[in-house]
C-alpha positions, 0 to 999 in steps of 0.5 A: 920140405926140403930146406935148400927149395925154402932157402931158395925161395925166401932168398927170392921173395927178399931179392924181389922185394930188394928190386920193388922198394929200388925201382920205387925209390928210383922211379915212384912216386907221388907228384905234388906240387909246392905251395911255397918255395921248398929247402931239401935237405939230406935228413929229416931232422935237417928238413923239421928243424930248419926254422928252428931259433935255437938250432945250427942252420943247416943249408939246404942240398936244393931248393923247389919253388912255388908251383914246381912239382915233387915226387913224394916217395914216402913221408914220415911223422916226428913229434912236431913235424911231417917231413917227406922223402922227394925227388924234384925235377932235377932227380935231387933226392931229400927231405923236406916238409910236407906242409909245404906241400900240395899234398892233395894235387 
């Protein structure tokens, strides 16, 4: 095979997935709902530790309350938290703990 065609259609088959995972983080997304009033942060590390005594507090970037709904786009799990990438009704985009979430809704 000609090694400018496999070139090419690797280049488009990234360009294409560049686009999804884009339109995904824009757009997607699961909706949940809050089940208590809800910090985002800018990191996940911020989000997990937010309740932590022995830590710098870092203030959240928003908040969600009780009863709002979120757009979970991913979640990832650490060592002692679940920590999930949203997106509430403002367009806000951060990190905050999936256990304060619905997560089944």
């Amino acid at each position: 095979m000609n090694i400018r065609w496999l070139v090419t259609v690797a280049f488009l088959v990234t360009s294409l997935g560049s686009l999804a995972l884009g339109y995904e983080l824009h757009f997607g997304g699961k909706t949940v709902v809050a089940t208590e009033r809800v910090g985002i942060f800018d990191s996940e590390y911020a989000a997990a530790y937010q309740y932590a005594i022995n830590r710098v507090p870092v203030p959240p970037i928003a908040s969600v309350e009780s009863g709002e709904q979120v757009a979970v786009i991913w979640d990832t799990y650490g060592k002692d938290y679940w920590a999930c990438y949203v997106r509430n009704s403002k367009g806000i985009r951060g990190w905050a703990l999936c256990t304060s979430l619905n997560m089944g809704a």
